[in-house]
Backbone of each chain as ProteinMPNN parsed JSONL, in Angstrom:
{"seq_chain_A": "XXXXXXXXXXXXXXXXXXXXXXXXXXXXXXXXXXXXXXXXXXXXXXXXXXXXXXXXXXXXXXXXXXXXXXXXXXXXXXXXXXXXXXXXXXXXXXXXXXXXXXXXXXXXXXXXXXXXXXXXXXXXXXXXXXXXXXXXXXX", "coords_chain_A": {"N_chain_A": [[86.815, 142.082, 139.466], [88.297, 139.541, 139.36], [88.704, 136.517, 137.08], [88.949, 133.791, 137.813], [88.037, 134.857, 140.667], [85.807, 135.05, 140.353], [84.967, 132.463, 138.937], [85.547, 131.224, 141.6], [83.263, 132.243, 143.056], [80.868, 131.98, 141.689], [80.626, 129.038, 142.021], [80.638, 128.831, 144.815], [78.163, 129.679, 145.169], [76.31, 128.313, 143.586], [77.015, 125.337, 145.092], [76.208, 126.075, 147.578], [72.942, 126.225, 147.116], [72.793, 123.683, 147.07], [73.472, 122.122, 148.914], [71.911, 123.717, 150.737], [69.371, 122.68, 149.582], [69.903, 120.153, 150.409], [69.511, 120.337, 153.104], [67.071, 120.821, 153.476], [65.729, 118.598, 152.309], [66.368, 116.565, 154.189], [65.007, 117.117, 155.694], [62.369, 115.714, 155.422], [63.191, 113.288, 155.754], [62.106, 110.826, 157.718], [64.289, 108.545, 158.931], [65.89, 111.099, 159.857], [65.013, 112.153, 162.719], [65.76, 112.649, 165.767], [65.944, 110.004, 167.358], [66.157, 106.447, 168.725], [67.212, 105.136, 167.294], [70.29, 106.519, 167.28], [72.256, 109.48, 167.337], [73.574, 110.347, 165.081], [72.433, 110.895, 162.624], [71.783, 113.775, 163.393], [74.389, 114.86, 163.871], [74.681, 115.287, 161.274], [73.204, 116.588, 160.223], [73.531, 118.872, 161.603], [76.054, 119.831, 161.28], [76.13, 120.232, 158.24], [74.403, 122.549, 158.666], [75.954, 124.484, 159.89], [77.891, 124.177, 157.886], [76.633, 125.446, 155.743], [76.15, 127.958, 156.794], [78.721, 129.166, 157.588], [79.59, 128.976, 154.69], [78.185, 130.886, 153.879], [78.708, 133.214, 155.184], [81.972, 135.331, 155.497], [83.511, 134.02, 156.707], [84.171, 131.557, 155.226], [85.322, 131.94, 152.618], [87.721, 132.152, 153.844], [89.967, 130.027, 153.024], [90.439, 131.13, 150.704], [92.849, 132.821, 148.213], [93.789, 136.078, 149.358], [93.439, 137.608, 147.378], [91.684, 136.457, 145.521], [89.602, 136.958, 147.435], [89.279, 139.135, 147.915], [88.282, 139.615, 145.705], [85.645, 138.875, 145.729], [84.364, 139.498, 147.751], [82.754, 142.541, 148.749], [81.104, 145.555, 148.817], [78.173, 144.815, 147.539], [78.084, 141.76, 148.038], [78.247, 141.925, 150.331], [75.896, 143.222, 150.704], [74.009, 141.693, 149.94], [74.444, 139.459, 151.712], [72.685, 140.422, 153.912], [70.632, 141.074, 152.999], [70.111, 137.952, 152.467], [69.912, 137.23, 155.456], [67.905, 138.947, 156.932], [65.931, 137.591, 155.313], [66.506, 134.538, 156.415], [65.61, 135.603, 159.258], [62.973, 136.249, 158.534], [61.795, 133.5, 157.716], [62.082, 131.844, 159.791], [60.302, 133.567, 161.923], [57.902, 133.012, 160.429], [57.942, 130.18, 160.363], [58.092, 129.561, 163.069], [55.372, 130.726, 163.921], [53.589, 128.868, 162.666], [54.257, 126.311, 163.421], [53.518, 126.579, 165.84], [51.041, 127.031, 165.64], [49.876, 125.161, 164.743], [47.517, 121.969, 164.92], [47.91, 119.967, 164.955], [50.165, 119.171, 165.388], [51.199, 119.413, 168.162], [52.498, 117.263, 169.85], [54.852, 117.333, 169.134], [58.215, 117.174, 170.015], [60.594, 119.647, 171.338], [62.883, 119.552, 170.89], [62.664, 118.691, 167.758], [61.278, 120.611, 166.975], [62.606, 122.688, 167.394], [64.784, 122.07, 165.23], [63.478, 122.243, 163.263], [62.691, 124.644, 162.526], [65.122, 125.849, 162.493], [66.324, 124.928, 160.172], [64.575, 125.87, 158.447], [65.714, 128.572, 159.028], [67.971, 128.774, 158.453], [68.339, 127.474, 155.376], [66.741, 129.446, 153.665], [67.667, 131.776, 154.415], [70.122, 130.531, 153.403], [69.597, 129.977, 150.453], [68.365, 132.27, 149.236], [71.021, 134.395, 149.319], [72.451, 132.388, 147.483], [70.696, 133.008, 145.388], [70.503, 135.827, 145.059], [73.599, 136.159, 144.581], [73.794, 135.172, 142.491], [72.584, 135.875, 140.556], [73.679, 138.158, 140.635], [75.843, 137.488, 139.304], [75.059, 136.924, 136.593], [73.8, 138.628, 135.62]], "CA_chain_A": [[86.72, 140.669, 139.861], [89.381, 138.078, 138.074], [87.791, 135.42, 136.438], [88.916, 133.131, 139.179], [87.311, 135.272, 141.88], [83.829, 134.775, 139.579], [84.422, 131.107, 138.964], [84.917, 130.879, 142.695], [81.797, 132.973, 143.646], [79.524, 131.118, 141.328], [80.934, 127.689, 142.64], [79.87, 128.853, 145.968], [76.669, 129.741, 145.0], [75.836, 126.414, 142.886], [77.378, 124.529, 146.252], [75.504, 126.085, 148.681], [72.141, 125.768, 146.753], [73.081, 122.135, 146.651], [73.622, 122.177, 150.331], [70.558, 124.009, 151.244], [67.933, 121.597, 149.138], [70.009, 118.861, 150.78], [68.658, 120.254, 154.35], [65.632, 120.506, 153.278], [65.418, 117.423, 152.104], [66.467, 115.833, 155.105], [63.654, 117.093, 156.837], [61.379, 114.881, 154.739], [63.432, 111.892, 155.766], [61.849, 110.067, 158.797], [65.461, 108.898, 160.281], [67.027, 111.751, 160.593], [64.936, 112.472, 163.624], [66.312, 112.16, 166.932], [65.426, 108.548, 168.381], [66.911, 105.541, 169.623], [68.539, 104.663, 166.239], [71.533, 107.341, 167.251], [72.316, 111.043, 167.27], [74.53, 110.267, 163.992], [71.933, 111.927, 161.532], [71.731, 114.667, 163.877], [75.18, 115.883, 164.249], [74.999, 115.373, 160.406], [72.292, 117.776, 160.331], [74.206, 120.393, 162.566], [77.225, 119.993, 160.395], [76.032, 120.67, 156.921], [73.985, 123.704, 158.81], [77.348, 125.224, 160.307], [78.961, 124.554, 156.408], [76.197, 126.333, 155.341], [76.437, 129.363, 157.797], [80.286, 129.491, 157.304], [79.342, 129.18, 153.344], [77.183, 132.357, 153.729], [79.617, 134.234, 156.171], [82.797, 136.024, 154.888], [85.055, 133.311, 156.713], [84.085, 130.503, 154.149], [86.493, 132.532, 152.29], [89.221, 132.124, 154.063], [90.635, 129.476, 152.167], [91.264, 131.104, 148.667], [93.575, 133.954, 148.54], [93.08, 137.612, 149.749], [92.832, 138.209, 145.725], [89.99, 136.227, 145.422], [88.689, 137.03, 148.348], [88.884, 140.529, 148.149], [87.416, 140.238, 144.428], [84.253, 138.362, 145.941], [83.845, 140.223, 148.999], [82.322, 143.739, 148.382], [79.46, 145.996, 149.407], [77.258, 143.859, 146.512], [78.047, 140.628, 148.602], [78.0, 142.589, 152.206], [74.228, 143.219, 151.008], [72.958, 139.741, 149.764], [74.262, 138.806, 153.172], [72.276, 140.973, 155.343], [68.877, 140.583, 152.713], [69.688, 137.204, 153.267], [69.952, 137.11, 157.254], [66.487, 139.319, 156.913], [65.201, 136.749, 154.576], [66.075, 133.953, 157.057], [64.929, 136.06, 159.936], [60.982, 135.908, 158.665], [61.733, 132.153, 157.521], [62.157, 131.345, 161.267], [59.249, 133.555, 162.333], [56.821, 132.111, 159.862], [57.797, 128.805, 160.313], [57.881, 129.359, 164.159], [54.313, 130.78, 163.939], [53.074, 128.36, 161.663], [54.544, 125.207, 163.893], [52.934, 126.872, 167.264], [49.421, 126.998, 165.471], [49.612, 123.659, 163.759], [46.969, 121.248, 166.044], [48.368, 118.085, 164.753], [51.623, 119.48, 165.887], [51.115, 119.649, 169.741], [53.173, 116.605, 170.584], [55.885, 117.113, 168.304], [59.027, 117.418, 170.945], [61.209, 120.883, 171.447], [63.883, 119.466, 169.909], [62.403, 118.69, 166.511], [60.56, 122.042, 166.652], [63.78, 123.586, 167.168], [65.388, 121.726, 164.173], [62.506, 122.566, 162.033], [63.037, 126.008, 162.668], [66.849, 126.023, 162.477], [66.729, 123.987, 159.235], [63.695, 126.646, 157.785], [66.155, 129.594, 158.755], [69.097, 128.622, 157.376], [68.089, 127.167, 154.224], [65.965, 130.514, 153.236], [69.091, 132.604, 154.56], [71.034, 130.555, 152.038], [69.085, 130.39, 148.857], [68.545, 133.879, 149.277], [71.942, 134.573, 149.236], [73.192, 132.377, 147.083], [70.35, 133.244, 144.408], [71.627, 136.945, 144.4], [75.265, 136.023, 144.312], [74.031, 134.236, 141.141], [71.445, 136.816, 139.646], [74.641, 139.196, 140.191], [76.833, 137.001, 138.779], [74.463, 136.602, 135.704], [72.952, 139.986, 135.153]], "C_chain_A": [[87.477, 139.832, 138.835], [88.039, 137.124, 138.252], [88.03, 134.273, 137.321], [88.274, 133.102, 140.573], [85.835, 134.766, 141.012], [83.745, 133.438, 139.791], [84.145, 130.726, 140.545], [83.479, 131.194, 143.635], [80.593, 132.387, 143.299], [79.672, 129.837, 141.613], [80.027, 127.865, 144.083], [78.528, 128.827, 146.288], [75.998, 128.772, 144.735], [75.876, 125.93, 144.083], [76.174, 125.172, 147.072], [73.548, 125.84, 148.145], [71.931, 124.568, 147.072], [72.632, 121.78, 148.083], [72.138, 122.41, 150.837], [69.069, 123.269, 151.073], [68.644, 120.419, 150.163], [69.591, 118.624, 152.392], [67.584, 120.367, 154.736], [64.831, 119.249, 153.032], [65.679, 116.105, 153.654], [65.525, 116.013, 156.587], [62.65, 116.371, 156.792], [61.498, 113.387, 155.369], [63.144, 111.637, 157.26], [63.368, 110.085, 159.788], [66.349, 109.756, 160.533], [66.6, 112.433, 161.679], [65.66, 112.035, 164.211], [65.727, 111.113, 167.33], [66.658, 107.681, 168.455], [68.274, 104.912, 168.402], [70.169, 105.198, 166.239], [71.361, 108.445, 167.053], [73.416, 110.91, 166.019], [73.796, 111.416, 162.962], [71.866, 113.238, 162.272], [72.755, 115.911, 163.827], [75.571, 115.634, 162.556], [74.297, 116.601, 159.767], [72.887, 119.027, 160.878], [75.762, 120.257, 161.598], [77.034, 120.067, 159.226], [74.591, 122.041, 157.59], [75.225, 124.725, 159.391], [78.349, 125.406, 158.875], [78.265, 125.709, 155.766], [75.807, 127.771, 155.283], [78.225, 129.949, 157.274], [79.993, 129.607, 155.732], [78.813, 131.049, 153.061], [78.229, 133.657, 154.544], [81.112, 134.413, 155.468], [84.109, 134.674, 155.329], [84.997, 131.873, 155.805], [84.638, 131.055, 152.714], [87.489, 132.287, 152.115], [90.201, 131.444, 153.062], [91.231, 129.696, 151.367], [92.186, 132.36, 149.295], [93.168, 135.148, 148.568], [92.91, 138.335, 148.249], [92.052, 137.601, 145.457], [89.203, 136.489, 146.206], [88.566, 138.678, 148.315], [88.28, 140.788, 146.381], [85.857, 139.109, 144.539], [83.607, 138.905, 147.001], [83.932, 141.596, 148.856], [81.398, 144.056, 149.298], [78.607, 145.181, 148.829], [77.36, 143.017, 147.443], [77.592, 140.665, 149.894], [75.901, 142.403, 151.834], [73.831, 142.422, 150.847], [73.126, 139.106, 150.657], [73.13, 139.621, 154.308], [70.792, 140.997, 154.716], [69.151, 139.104, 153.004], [69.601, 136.272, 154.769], [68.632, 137.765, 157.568], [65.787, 138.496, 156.134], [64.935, 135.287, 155.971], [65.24, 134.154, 158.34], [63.034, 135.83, 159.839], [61.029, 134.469, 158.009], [61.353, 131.542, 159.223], [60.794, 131.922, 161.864], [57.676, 133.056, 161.755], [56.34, 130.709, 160.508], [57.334, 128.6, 162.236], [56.208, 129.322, 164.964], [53.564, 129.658, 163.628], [53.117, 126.541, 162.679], [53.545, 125.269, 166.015], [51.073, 126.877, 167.232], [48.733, 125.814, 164.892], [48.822, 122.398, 165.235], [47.461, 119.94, 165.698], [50.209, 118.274, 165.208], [51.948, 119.428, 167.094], [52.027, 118.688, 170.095], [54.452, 116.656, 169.987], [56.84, 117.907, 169.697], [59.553, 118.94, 170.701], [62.263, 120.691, 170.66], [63.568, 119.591, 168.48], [62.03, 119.902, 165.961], [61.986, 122.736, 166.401], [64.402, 122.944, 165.727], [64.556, 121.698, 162.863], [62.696, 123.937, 161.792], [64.135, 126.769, 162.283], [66.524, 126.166, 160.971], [65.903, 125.806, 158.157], [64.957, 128.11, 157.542], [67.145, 129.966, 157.939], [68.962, 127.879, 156.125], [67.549, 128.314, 153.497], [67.363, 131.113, 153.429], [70.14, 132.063, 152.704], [70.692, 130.495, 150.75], [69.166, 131.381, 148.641], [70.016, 134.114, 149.026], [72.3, 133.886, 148.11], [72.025, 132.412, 145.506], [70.836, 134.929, 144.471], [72.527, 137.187, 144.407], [74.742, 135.24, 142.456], [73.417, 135.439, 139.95], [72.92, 138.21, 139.487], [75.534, 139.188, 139.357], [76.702, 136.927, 136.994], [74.256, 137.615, 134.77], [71.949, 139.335, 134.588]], "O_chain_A": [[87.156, 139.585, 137.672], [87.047, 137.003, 138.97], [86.97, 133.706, 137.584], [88.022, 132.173, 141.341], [84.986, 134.022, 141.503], [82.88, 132.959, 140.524], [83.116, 130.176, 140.938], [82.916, 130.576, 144.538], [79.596, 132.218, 144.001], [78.601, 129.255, 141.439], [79.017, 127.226, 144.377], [77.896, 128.279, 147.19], [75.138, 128.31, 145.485], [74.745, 125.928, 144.568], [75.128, 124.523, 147.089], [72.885, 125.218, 148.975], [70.781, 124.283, 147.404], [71.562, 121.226, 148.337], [71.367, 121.538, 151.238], [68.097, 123.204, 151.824], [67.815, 119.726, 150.752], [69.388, 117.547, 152.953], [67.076, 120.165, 155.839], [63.696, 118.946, 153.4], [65.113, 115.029, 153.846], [65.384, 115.513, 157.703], [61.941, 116.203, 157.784], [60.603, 112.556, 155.524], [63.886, 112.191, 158.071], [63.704, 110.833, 160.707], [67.373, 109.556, 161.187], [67.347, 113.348, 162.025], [66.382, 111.134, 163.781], [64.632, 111.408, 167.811], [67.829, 108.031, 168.303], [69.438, 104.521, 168.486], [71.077, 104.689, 165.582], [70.279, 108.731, 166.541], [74.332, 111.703, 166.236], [74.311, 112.468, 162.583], [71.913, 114.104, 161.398], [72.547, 117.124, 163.778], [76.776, 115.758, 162.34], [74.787, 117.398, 158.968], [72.584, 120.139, 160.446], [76.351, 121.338, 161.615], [78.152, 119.936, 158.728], [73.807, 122.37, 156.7], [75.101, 125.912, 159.091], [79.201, 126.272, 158.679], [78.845, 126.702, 155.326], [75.384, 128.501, 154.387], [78.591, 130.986, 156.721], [80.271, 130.769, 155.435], [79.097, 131.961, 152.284], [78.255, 134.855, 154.264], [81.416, 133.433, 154.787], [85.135, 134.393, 154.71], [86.005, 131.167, 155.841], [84.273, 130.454, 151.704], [88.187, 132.154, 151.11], [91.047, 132.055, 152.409], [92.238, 129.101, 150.983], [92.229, 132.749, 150.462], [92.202, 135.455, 147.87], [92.348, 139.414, 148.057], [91.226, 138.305, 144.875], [88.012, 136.345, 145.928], [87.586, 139.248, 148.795], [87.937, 141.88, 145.929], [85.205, 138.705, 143.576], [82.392, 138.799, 147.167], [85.071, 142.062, 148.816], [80.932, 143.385, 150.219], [78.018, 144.555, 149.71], [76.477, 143.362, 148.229], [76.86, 139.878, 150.493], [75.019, 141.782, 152.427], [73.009, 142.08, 151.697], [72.365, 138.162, 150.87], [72.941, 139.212, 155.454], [69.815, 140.961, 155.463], [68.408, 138.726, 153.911], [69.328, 135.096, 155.009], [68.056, 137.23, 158.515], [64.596, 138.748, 156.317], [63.836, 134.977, 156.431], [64.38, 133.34, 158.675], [62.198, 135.446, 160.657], [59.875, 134.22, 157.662], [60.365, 130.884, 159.549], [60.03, 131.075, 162.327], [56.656, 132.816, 162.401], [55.274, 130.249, 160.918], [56.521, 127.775, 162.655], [55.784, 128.615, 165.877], [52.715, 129.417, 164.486], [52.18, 125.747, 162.607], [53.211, 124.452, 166.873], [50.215, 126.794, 168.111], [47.553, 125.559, 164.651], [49.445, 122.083, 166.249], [47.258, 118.934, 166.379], [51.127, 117.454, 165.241], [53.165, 119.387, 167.274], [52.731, 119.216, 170.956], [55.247, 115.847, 170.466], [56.425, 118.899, 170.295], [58.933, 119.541, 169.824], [62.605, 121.51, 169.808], [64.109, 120.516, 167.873], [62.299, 120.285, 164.822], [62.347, 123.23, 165.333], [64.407, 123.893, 164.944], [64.873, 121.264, 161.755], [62.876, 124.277, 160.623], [64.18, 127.929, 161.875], [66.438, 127.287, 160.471], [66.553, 126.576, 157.449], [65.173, 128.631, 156.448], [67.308, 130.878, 157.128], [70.13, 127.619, 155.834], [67.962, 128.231, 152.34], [68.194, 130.907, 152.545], [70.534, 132.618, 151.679], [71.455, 130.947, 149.896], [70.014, 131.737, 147.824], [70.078, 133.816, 147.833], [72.621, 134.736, 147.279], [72.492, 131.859, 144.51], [71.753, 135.151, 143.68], [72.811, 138.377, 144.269], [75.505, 134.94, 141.537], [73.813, 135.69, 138.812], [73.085, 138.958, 138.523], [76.047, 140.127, 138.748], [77.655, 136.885, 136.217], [74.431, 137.601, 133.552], [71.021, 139.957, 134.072]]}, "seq_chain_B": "XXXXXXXXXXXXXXXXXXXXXXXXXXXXXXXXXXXXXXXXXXXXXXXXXXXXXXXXXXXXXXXXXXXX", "coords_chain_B": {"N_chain_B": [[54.35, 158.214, 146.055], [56.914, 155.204, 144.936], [60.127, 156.266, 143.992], [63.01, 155.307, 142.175], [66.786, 154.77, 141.922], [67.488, 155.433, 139.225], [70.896, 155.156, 136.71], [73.354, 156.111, 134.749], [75.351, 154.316, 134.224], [76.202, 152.367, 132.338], [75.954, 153.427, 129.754], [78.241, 155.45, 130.042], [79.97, 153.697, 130.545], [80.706, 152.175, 128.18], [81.151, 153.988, 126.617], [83.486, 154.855, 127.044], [84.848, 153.015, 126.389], [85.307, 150.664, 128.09], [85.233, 147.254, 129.835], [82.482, 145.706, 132.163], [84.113, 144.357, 133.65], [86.582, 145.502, 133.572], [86.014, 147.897, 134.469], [85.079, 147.066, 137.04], [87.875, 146.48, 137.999], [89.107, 149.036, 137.942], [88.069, 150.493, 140.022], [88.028, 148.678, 142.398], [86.485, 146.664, 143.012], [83.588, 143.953, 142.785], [82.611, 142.489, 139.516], [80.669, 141.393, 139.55], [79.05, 143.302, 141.612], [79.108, 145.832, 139.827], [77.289, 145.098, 137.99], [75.133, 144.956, 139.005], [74.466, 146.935, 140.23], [74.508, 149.06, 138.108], [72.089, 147.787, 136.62], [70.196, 148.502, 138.221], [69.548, 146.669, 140.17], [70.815, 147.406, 142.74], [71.557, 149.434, 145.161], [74.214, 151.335, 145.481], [76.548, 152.321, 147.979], [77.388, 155.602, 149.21], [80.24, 156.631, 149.117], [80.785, 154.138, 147.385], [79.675, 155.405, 145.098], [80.831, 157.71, 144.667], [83.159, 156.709, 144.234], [82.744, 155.708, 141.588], [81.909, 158.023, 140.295], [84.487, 159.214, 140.046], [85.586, 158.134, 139.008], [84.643, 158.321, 136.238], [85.115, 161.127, 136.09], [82.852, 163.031, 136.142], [80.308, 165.089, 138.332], [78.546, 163.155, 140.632], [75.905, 163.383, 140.265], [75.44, 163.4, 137.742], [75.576, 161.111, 137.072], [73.646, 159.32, 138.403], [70.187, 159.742, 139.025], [66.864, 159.888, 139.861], [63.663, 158.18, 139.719], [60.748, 158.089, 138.706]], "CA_chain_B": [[55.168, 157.202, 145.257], [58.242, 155.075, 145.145], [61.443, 156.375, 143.449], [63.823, 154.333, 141.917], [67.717, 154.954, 141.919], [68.133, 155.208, 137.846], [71.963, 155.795, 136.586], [74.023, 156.416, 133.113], [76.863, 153.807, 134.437], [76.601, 151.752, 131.3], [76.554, 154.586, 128.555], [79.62, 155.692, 130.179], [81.523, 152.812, 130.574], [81.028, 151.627, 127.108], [81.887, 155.38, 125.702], [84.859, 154.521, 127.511], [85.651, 151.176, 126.477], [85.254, 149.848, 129.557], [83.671, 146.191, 130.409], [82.052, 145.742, 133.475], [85.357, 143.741, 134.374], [87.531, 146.428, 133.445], [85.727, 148.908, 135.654], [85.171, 146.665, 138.674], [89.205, 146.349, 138.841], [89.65, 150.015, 138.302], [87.485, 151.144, 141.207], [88.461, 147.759, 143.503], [84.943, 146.236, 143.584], [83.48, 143.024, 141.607], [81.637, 142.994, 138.037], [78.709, 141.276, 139.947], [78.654, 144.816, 141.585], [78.844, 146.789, 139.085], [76.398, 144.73, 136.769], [74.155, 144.905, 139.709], [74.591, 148.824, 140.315], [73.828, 149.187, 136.648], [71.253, 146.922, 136.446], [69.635, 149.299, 139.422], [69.269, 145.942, 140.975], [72.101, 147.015, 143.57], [72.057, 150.93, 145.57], [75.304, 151.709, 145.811], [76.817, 152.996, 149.315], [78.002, 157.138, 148.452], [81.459, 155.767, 148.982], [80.875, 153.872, 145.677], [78.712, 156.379, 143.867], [81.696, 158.965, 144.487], [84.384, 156.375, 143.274], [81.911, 155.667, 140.314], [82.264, 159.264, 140.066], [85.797, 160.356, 139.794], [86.169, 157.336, 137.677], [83.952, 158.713, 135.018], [84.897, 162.333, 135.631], [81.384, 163.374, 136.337], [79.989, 164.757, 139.063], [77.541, 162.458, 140.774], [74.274, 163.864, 139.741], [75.461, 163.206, 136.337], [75.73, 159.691, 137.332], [72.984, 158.966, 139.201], [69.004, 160.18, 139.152], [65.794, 159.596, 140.608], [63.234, 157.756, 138.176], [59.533, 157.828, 139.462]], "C_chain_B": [[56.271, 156.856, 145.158], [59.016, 155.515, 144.211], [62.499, 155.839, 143.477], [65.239, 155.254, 141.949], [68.516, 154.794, 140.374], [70.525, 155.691, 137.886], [72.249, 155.499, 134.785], [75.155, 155.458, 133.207], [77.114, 153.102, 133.115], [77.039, 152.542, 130.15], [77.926, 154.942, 128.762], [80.806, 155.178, 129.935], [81.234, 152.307, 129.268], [81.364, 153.057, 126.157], [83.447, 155.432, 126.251], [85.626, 153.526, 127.061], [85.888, 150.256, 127.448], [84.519, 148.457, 129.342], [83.469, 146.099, 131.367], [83.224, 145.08, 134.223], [86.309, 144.903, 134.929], [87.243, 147.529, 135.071], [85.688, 148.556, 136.58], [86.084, 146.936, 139.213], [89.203, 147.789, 138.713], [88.829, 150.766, 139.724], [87.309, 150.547, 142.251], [86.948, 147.063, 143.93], [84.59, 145.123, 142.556], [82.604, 143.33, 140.591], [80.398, 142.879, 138.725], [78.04, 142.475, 140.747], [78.595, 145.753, 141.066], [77.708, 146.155, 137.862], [74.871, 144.889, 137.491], [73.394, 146.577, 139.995], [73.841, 149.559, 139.037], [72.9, 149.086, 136.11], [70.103, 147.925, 137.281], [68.844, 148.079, 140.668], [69.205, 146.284, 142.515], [71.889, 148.862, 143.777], [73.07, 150.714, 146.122], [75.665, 152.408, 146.994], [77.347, 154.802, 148.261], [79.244, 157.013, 148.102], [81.785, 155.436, 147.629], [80.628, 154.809, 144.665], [79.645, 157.102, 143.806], [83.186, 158.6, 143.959], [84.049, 156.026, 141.512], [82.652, 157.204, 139.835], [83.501, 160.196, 138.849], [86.521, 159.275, 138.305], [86.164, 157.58, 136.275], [84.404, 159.919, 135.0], [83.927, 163.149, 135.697], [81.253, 164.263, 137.89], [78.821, 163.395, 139.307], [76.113, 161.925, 140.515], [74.402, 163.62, 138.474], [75.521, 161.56, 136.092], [74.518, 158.392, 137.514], [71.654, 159.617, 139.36], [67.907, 159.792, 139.826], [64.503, 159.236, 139.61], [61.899, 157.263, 139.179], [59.136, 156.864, 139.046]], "O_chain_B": [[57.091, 157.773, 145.218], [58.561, 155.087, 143.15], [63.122, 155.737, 144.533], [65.038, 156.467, 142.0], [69.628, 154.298, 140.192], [71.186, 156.265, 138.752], [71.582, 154.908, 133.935], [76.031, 155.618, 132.357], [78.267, 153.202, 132.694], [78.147, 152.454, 129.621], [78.758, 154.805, 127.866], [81.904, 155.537, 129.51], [82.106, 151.438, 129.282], [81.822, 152.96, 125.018], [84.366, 156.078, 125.745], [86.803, 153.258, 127.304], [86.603, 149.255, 127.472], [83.418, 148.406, 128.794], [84.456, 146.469, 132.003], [83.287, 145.27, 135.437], [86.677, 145.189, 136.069], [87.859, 147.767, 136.11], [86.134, 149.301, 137.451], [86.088, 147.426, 140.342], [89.376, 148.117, 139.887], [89.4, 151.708, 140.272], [86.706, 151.094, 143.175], [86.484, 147.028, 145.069], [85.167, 145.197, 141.471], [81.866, 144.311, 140.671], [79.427, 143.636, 138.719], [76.834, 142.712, 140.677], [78.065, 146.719, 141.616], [77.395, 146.864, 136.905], [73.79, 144.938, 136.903], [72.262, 147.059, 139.95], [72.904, 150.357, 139.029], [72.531, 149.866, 135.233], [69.014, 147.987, 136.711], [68.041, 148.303, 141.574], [68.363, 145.932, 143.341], [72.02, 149.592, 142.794], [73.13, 150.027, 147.142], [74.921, 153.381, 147.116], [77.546, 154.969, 147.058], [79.562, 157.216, 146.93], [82.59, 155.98, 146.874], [81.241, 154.965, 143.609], [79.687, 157.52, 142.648], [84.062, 159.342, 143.515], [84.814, 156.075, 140.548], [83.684, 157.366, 139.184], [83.558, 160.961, 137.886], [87.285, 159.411, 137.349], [86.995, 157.328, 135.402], [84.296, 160.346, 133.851], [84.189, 164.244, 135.2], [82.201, 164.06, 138.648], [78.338, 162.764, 138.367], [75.495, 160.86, 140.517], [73.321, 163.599, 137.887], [75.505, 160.991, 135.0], [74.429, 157.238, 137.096], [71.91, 160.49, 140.188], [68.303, 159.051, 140.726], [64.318, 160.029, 138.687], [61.922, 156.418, 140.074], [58.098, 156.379, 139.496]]}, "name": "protein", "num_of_chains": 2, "seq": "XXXXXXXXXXXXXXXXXXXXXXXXXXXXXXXXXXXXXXXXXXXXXXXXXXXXXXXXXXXXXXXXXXXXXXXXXXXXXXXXXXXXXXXXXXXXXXXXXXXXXXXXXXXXXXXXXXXXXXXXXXXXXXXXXXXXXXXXXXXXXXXXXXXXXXXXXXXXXXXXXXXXXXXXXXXXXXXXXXXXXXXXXXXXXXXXXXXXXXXXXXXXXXX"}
């Protein structure tokens, strides 16, 4: 791995951390439900979850050159993607459980459920990931 | 009981002079995989374990153990 491929690997990692609290956090915030105020926070919501998917996926890559990219993309990286795609996997069924048994939850719409769900999977997916891109990066 | 995936990769590569850099580029793979491999964070595919291998000169088993 050149020292370029590292700085870029642990950039990614830092970034997407960053990313991932910041969709978490926007679950906290009242308007970025869906209502009458606009679908603006929404498709802001679905676009820093698609950076963060492409972040986690091999083509958020693309960009640098096939020498950094082929000194960040390994078996090591192949696996912190697929523990964390099984990490988000039981994020989603937790949270899915957890939102279907909740009694103060009953009126909460399909949509929101779904974007509680989304938000839960892919945020776990990417910490996960980009804490053992970091713990690798670290020793 | 579970069994862990111990190995000797560090003794080696520093009887070598190797740093974990060095060796990543000679066997086409990054440090954070080989610090991870090392670390026994990280099981290696056979693939690796057998370019580990030829790198060191070893067989495999000399590489690689089973650590209750």
């Amino acid at each position: 791995m050149t020292i370029g491929a590292e700085l870029v690997a642990r950039m990614r990692a830092i970034l997407i951390i960053l990313l991932a609290l910041l969709m978490i956090a926007s679950q906290a915030a009242p308007s970025t439900y869906a209502n009458e105020a606009g679908a603006l926070p929404i498709i802001g919501w679905f676009l820093l979850g698609v950076v963060l998917l492409i972040y986690i996926h091999p083509l958020g890559l693309l960009a640098w050159s096939g020498k950094i990219r082929q000194g960040i993309e390994d078996e090591g990286t192949a696996h912190n993607r697929a523990a964390a795609y099984c990490a988000g996997f039981w994020a989603s069924l937790i949270f899915a459980i957890m939102l279907f048994g909740m009694p103060g939850l009953r009126d909460m719409g399909g949509r929101e459920v779904a974007r509680i769900v989304a938000s839960a999977t892919v945020a776990t997916a990417a910490i996960r990931f980009a804490i053992a891109e970091l713990r690798g990066l670290y020793g | 009981m579970a069994e862990r995936l111990g190995n000797n990769i560090q003794e080696l590569r520093t009887d070598r002079g190797y740093t974990q850099a060095h060796l990543a580029e000679r066997i086409g793979v990054s440090r954070k995989t080989i610090n991870t491999v090392e670390n026994s964070v990280f099981t290696p595919s056979t693939t690796l374990a057998l370019k580990l291998a030829r790198e060191f000169g070893v067989p495999v088993e000399d590489l690689f153990h089973l650590e209750s």
